[in-house]
C-alpha positions in Angstrom: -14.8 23.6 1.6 -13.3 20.6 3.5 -10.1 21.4 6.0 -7.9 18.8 6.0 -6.3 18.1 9.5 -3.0 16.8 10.5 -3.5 12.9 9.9 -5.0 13.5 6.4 -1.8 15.2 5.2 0.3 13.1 6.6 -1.2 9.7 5.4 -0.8 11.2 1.7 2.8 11.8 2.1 3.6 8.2 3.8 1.5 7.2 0.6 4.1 9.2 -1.7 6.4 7.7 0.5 6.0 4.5 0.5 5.5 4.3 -2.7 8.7 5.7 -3.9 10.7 2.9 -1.4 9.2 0.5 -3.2 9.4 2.2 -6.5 13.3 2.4 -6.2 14.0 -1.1 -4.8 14.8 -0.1 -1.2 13.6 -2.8 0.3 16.2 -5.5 0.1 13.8 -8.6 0.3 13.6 -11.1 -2.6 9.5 -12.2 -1.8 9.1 -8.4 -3.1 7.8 -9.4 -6.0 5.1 -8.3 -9.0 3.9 -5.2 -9.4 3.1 -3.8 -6.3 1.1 -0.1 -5.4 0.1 1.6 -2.6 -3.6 2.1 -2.6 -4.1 3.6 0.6 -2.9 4.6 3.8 -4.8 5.1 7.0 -3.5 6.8 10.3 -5.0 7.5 13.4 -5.8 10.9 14.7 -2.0 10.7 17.2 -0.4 9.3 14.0 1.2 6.7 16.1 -1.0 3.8 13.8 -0.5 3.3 10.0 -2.7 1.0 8.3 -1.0 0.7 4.4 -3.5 -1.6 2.3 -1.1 -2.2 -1.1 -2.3 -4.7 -4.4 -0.1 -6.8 -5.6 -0.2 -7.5 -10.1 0.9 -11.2 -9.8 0.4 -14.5 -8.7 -1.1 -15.5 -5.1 2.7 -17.0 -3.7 4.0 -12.9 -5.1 1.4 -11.6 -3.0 2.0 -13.7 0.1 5.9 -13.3 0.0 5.4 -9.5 -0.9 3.4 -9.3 2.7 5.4 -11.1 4.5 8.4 -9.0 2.8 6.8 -5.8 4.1 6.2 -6.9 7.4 10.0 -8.2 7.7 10.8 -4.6 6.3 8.5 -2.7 8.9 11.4 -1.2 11.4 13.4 -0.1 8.2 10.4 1.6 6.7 8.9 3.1 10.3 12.8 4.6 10.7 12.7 6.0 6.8 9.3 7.6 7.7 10.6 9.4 11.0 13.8 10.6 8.3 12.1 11.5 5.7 8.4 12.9 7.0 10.4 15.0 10.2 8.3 13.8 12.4 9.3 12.9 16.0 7.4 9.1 16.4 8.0 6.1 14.0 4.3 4.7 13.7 3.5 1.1 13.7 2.7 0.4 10.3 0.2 -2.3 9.7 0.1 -4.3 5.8 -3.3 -4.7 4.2 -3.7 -6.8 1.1 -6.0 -5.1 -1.0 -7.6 -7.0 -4.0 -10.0 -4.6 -5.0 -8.2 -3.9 -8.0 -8.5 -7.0 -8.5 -12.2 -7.4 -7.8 -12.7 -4.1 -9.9 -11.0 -6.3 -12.9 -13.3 -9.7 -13.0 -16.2 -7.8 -12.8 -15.1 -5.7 -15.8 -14.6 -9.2 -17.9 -18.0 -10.4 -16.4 -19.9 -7.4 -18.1 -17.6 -7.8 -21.5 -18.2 -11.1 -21.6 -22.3 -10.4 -20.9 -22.0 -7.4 -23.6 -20.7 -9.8 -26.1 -23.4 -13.0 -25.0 -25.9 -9.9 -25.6 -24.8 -9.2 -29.0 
């Protein structure tokens, strides 16, 4: 059975987190825009580094302005973290764009579209 150490639980709760911030329109920034998720979150073994990758439903300029939105939004996030996770450090949180939703998508029409060719 795997043991999950300190890091692992608390990436899954800045996850939650996160998540529900974004979910309930905290973050006051009008370039947060489409439908944006939390895919994962990665933090070093001193939790002092967070690296969030999030996919963004929408067009390239919602995914540019929603980065650029969380990155404005970082210090306000880090302080809503240390609030609501108890814990004594704000970690730097680093944005990721992560299209492999995305990826996961075209290559689903590639093999509909090679099922139907084949039919």
């Amino acid at each position: 059975m795997k043991s999950y150490n300190r890091s692992d639980r608390i990436s899954q709760q800045i996850k939650r987190e996160l998540s529900e911030i974004i979910q309930r329109n905290e973050i006051k920034d009008d370039r947060l825009g489409g439908l944006v998720s939390i895919t994962d979150v990665r933090v070093s073994n001193d939790i002092r580094n967070v690296k969030v990758f999030f996919s963004v439903y929408g067009e390239e300029s919602q995914k540019v302005g929603t980065l650029a939105a969380l990155e404005h939004s970082a210090s306000f996030l880090r302080g809503e973290l240390c609030r609501r996770l108890r814990i004594k450090f704000a970690p730097e949180l680093t944005f990721v764009l992560d299209d492999s939703l995305e990826k996961g998508d075209k290559i689903i029409e590639l093999l509909d579209k090679i099922k139907r060719d084949e039919a």
